[in-house]
C-alpha positions as CSV (number, residue, x, y, z in Angstrom):
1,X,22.8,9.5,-12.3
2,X,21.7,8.9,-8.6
3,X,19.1,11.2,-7.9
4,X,17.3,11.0,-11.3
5,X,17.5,7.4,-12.2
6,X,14.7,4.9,-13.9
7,X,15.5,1.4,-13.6
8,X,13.7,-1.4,-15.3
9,X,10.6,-2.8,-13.6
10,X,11.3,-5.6,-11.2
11,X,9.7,-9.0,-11.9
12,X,5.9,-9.1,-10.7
13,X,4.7,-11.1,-7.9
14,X,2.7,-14.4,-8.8
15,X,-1.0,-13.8,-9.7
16,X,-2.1,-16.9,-7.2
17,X,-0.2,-15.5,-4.4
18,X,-1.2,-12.1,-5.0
19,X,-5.0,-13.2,-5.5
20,X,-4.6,-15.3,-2.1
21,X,-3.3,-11.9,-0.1
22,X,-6.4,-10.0,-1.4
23,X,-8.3,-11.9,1.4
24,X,-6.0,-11.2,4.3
25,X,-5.6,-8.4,6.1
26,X,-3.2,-6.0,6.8
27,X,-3.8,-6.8,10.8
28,X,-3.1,-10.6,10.6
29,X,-0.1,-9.8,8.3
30,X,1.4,-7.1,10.7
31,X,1.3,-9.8,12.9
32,X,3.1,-12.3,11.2
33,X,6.0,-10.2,10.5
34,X,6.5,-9.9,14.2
35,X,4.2,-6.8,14.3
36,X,6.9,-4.4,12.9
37,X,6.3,-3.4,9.3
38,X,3.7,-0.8,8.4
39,X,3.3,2.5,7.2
40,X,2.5,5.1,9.6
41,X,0.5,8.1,9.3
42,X,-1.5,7.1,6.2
43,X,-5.2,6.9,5.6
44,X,-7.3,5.4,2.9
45,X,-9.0,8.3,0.0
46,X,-10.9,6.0,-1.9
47,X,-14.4,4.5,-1.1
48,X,-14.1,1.2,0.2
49,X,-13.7,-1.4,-2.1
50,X,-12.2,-4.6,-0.6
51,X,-8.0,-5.4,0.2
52,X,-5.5,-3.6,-2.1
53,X,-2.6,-6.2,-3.5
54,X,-0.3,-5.5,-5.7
55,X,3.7,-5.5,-6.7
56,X,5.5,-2.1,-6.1
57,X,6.4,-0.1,-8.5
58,X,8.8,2.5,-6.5
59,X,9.2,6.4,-6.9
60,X,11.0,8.5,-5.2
61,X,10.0,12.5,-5.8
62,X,11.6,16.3,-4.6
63,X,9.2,17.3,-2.2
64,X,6.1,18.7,-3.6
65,X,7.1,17.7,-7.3
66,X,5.7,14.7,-9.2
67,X,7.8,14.9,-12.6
68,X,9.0,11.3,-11.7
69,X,5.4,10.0,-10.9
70,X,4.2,11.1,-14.5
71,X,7.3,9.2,-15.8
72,X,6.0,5.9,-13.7
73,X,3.2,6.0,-15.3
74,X,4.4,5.3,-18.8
75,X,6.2,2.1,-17.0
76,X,3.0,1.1,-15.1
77,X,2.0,-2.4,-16.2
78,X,-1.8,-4.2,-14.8
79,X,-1.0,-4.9,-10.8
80,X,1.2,-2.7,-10.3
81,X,1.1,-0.9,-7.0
82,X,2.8,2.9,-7.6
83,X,4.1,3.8,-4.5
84,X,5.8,7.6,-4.1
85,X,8.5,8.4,-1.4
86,X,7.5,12.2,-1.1
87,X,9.3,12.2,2.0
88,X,6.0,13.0,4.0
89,X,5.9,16.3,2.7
90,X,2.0,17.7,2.4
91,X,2.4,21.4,1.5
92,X,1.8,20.3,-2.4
93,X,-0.4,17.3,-3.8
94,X,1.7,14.8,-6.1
95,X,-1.5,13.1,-7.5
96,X,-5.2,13.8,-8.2
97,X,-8.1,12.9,-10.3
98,X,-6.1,12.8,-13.8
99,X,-3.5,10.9,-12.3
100,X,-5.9,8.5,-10.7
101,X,-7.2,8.0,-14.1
102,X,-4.2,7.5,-15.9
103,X,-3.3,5.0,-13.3
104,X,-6.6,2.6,-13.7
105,X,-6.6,2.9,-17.2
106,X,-3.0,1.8,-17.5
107,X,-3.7,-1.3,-15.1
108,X,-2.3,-0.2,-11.9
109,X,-4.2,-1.3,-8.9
110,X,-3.5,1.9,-6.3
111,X,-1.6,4.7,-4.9
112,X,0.7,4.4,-1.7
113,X,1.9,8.1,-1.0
114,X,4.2,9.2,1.5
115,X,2.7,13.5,0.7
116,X,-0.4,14.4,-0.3
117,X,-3.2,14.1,-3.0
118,X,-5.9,16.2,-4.0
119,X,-9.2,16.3,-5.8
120,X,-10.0,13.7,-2.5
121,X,-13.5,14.1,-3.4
122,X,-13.3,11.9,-7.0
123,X,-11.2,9.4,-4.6
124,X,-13.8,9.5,-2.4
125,X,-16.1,8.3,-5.1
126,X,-13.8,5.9,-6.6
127,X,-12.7,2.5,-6.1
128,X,-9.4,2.6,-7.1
129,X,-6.9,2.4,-4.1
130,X,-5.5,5.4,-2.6
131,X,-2.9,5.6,0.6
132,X,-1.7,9.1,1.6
133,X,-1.0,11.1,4.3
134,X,-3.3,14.6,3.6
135,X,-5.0,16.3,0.9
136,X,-4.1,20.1,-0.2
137,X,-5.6,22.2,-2.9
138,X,-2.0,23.1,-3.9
139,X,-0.9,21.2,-6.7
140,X,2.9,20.3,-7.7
141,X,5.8,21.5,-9.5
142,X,7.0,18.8,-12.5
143,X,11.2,19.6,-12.3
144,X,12.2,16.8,-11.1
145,X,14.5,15.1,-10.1
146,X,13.4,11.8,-8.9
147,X,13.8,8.1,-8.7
148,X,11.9,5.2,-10.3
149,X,12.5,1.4,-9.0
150,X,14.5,2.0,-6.2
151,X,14.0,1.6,-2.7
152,X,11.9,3.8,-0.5
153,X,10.4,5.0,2.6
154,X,6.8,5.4,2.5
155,X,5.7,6.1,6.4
156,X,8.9,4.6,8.1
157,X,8.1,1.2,6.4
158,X,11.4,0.9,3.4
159,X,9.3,-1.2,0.4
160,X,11.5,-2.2,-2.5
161,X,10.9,-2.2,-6.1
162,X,8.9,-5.8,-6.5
163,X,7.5,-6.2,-3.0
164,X,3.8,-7.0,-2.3
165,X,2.1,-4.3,-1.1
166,X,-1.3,-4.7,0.9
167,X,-3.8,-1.9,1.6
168,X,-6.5,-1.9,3.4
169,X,-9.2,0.1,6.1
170,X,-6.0,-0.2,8.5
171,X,-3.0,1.1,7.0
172,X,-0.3,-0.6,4.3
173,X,2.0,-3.4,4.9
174,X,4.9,-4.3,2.2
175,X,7.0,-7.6,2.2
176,X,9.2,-9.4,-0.3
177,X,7.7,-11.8,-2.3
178,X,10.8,-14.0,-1.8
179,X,8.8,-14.8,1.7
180,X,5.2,-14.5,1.0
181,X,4.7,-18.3,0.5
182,X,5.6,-18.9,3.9
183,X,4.1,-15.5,5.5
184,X,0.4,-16.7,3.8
185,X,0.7,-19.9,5.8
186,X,1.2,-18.2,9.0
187,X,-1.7,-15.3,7.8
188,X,-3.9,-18.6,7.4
189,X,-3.2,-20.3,10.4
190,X,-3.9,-17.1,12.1
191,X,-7.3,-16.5,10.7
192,X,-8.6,-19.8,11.6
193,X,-7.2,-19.1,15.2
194,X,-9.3,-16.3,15.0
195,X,-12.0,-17.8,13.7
196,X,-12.4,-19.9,16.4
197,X,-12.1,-17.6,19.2
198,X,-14.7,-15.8,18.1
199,X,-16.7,-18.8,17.8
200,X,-16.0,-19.7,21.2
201,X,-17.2,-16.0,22.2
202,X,-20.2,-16.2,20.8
203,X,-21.1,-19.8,22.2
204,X,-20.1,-18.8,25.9
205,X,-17.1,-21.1,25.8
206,X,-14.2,-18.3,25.5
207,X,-11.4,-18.5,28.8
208,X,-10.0,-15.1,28.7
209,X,-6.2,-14.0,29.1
210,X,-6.6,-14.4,32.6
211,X,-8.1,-18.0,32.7
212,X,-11.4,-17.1,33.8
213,X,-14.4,-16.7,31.3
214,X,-14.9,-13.6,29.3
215,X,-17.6,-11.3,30.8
């Protein structure tokens, strides 16, 4: 019934390409994708711990009730990415510390939420991934309805059921993986631009935007 459906898991995302993503970052990948895609109004909980990359694994939940997330997580498989379409609603948390553990222990690799969280301090001490948009004391009511494995909107950015999903100090950027070949060659390219602008900073050599050297 739409609404209250739970589709089957979409295919995961190649380990090599997701392993290459985990050194890119969400900057250089904005970029690339002509600076449009990104979730807005979302922070990191966790203690740093590197580049978050993973496949999605879509829910979308009732405001302030995470019946559907709990039913994710029996469907979580290792690299999965759970990413909840709480339709930016903070007045409840939809995850906290025994979700977070249920999720590592089950192999998923981090939390994209479009709501809140709470126990932020054991995030805080953790390194497992979590995106969301505020932390509450008030915790959630399981009635459901809700939606696994469809397409949502986490932040204005839609991420389907399969895409890549990248985390990191900046925000969360999604992306099929039907172009992710072609979007790491650009990402690459990119960073070695980079690279060598900096280089040229350092050694005196940089010619600004406006043709004269930098200060």
């Amino acid at each position: 019934m739409i609404g209250d459906r739970r589709n089957p898991n979409a295919v995961q995302a190649d380990a090599g390409l997701i392993d290459a993503f985990k050194t890119a970052a969400t900057a250089i990948i904005s970029d690339n994708l002509g600076r449009l895609p990104g979730a807005v109004g979302l922070r990191p909980f966790h203690r740093a711990a590197g580049i978050m990359v993973g496949t999605a694994l879509t829910v979308r939940t009732r405001d302030g009730d995470n019946l559907a997330i709990h039913k994710a997580l029996d469907m979580v498989r290792p690299g999965d990415v759970i990413v909840v379409d709480g339709g930016g609603d903070i007045s409840r948390a939809l995850v906290g510390e025994i979700m977070m553990t249920i999720a590592q222990t089950r192999g998923a690799v981090g939390y994209v939420i479009d709501g809140a969280i709470r126990d932020c301090g054991a995030f805080a001490r953790a390194d497992f991934p979590c995106f969301a948009k505020a932390a509450i004391h008030r915790g959630p009511y399981k009635n459901g309805p809700g939606e696994i494995n469809v397409a949502v909107n986490v932040g204005g950015l839609v991420i389907e059921p399969g895409d890549i999903v990248v985390g990191d100090e900046d925000g969360v950027v999604a992306f099929p993986q039907a172009i992710a070949a072609e979007l790491l060659k650009a990402v690459r390219a990119q960073e070695a631009k980079e690279a060598e602008i900096l280089q040229s900073i350092r050694e005196g050599r940089y010619v600004g935007a406006y043709g004269k050297p930098a200060a």
